[in-house]
C-alpha positions in Angstrom: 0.0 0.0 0.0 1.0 3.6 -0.4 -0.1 6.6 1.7 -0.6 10.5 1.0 -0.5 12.7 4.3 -1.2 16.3 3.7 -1.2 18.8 6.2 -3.1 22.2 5.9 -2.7 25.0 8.7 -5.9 27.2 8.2 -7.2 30.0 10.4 -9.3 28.5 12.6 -12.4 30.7 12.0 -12.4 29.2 8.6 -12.5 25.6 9.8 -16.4 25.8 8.8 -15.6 26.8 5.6 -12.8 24.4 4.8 -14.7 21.3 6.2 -17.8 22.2 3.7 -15.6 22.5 0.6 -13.8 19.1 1.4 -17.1 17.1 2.1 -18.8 18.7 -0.8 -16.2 18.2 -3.5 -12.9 17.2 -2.6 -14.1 14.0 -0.9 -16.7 12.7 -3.7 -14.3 13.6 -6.0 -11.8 11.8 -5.0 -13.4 8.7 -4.0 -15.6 8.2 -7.2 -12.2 7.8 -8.6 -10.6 5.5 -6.7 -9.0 7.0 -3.7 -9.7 5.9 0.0 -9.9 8.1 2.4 -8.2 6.3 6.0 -9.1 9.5 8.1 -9.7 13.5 8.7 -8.7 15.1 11.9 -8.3 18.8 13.3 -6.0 19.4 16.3 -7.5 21.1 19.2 -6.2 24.4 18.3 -8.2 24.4 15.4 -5.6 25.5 13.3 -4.3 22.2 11.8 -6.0 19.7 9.4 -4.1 16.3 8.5 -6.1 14.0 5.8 -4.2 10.4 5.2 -5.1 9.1 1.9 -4.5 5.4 0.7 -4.0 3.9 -2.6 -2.5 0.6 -4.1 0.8 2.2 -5.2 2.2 5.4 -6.1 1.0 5.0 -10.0 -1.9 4.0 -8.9 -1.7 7.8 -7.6 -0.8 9.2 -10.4 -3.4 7.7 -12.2 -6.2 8.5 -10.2 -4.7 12.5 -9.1 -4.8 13.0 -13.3 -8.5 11.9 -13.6 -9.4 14.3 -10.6 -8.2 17.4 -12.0 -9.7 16.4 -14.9 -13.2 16.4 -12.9 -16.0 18.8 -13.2 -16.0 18.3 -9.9 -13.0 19.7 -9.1 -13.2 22.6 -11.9 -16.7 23.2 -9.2 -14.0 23.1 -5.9 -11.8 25.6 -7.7 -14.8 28.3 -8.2 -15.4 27.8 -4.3 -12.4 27.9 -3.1 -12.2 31.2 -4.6 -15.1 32.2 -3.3 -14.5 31.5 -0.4 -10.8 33.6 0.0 -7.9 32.5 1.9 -8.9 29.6 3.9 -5.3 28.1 4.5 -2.1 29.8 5.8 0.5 26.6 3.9 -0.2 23.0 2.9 2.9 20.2 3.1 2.2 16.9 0.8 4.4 14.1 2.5 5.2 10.5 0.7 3.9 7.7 3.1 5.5 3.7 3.4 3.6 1.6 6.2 6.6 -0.3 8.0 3.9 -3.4 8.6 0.3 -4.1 9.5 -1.0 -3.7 12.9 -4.5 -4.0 13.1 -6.6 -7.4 12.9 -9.3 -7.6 10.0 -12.5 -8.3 11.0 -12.9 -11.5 8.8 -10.1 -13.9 8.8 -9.8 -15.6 5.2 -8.5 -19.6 5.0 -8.7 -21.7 2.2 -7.9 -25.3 2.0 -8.4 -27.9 -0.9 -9.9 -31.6 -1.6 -7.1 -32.5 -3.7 -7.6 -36.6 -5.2 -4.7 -38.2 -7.7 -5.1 -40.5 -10.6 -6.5 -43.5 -7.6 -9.0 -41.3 -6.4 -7.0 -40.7 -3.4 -7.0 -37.8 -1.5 -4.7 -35.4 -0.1 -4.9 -35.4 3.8 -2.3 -34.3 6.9 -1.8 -34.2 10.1 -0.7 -30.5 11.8 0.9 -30.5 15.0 -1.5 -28.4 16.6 -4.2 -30.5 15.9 -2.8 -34.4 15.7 -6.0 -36.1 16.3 -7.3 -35.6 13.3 -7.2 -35.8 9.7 -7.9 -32.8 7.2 -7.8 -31.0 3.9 -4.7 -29.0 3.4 -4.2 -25.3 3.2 -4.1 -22.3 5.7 -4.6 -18.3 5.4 -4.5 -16.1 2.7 -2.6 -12.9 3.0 -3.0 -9.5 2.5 -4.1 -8.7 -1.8 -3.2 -12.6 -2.3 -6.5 -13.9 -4.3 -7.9 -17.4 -2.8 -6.5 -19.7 -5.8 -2.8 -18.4 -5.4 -3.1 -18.9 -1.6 -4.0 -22.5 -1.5 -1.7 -23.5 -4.1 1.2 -22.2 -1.9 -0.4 -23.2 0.9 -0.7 -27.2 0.1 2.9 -26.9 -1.3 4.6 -25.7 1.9 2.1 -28.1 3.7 2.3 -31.6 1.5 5.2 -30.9 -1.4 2.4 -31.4 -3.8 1.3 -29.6 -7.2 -2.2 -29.4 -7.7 -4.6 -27.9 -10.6 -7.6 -26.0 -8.8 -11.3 -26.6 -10.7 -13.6 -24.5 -8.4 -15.0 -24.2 -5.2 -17.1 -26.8 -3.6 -18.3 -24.6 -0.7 -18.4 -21.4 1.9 -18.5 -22.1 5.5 -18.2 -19.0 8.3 -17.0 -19.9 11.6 -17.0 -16.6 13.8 -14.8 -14.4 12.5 -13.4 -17.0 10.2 -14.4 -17.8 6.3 -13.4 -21.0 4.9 -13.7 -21.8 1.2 -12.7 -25.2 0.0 -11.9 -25.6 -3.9 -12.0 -29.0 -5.7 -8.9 -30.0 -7.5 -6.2 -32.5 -8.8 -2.6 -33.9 -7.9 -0.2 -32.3 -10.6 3.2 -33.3 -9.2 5.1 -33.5 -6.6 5.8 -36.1 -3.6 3.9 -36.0 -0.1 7.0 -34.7 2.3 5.9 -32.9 5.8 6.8 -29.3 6.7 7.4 -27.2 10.2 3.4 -27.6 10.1 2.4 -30.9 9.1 3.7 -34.2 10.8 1.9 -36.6 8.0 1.2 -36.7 4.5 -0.7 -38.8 2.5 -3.1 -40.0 0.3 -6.2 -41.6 1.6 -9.2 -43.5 0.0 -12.2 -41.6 1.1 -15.3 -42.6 1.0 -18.6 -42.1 2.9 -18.2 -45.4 5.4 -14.9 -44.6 6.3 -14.5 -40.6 6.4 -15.5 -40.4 10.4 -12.1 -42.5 10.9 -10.4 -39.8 9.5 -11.9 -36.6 10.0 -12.7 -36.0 13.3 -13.5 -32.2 14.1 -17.1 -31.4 13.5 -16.3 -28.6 11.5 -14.2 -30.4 9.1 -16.2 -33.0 8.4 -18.9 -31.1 5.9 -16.2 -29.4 4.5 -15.0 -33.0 3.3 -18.2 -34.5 2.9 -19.5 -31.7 0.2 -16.2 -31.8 -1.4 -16.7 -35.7 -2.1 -19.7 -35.1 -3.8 -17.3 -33.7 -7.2 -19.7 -30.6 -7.6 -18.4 -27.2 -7.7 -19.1 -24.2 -8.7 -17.0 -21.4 -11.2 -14.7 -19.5 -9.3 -12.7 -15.8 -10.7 -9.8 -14.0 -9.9 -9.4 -10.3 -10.8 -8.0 -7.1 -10.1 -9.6 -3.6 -11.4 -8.6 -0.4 -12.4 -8.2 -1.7 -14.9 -10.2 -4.7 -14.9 -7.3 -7.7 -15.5 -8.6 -10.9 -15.1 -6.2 -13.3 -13.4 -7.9 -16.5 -13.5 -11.1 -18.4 -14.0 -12.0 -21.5 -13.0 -15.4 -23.3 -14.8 -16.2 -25.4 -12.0 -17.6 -29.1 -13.1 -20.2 -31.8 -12.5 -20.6 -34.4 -10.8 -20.6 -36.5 -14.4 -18.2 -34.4 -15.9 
């Protein structure tokens, strides 16, 4: 990410006057064109106002600050600002880097994946954290990761193994957590264990025998929907501009 922090010291009998010109055009405009706005404060002297914008990266910036002035809406700001006189005394533009993230997002993304091989066999570890059970492989997805690129790193670190994703076979919100499970296929590889997992294999699943392995209630649909072979299409994007990054058709049951 990449941060704008500008700084305006007004005269304070103007604050009025300079909070009505920024929610009335400044802030639309900017945000109808991409820009988020993190936050707005006024010191306590009433002589200081620091805005903190965020964007993707800094030509991400660029882009969006050249369709602003291009605006009516700003060519409207400009006519009011006038208007309205001197409303600040200097303004300083400084060039933000976060050094790491610090707060917690309210929804918690994991991904994991019902991986089978050319036996119908399917992928399966034990973590140390949770050694009496069996279950599907994969783990969080980080920050601007999309959900296919996560679980295909995640069940490599995890199992060794290459896998081709199909689609998803289901959604499933625990709390503050949201689990999606994809369907997919062994592509290469050898089962090996990691600093996470202490086993590795490939199991026969099937309906009389799944409770022996999965043995958390909230694993066990996640499995059992997954068995079924139905899943539906699944996309990967990003916007401005619209790229699409990857598709996935989902398939039948038959198919």
């Amino acid at each position: 990410m990449f941060y704008i922090r500008e700084t305006f010291q007004i005269l304070p009998e103007k604050v009025s006057d300079c909070n009505e010109l920024f929610h009335k055009y400044l802030l639309p405009n900017q945000l109808k064109n991409g820009a988020k706005l993190v936050g707005r404060w006024l010191t306590d002297a009433e002589d200081e106002i620091i805005t903190i914008w965020e964007y993707q990266s800094f030509e991400e910036y660029l882009k969006i600050e050249e369709i602003v002035l291009r605006d009516e809406m700003y060519k409207h700001s400009q006519s009011q600002f006038q208007k309205l006189g001197k409303l600040y005394i200097d303004y300083r533009k400084d060039f933000l880097t976060p050094t790491g993230a610090y707060s917690s997002p309210k929804q918690t993304v994991t991904v994991s994946g019902y991986i089978t091989n050319e036996n119908n066999e399917t992928l399966l570890v034990k973590t140390f954290w949770r050694a009496d059970t069996w279950e599907l492989p994969g783990g969080g997805v980080d920050d601007e990761e999309t959900l296919d690129v996560a679980l295909c790193r995640e069940i490599m670190e995890e199992t060794g193994i290459q896998v081709k994703l199909q689609g998803v076979t289901g959604v499933y919100s625990n709390g503050s957590t949201v689990s999606i499970v994809f369907l997919g296929k062994y592509s290469g590889g050898q089962p090996k264990t990691s600093n996470e997992t202490n086993d590795v294999r490939f199991i026969k699943l099937n309906s009389a025998n799944v409770h022996q392995y999965i043995k958390r209630g909230k694993f066990l649909p996640r499995v059992v929907d997954a068995m079924k072979g139905k899943c539906i299409p699944y996309e990967a994007f990003k916007v401005r501009p619209y790229e699409l990054l990857n598709r996935l058709n989902g398939i039948g049951e038959n198919e």
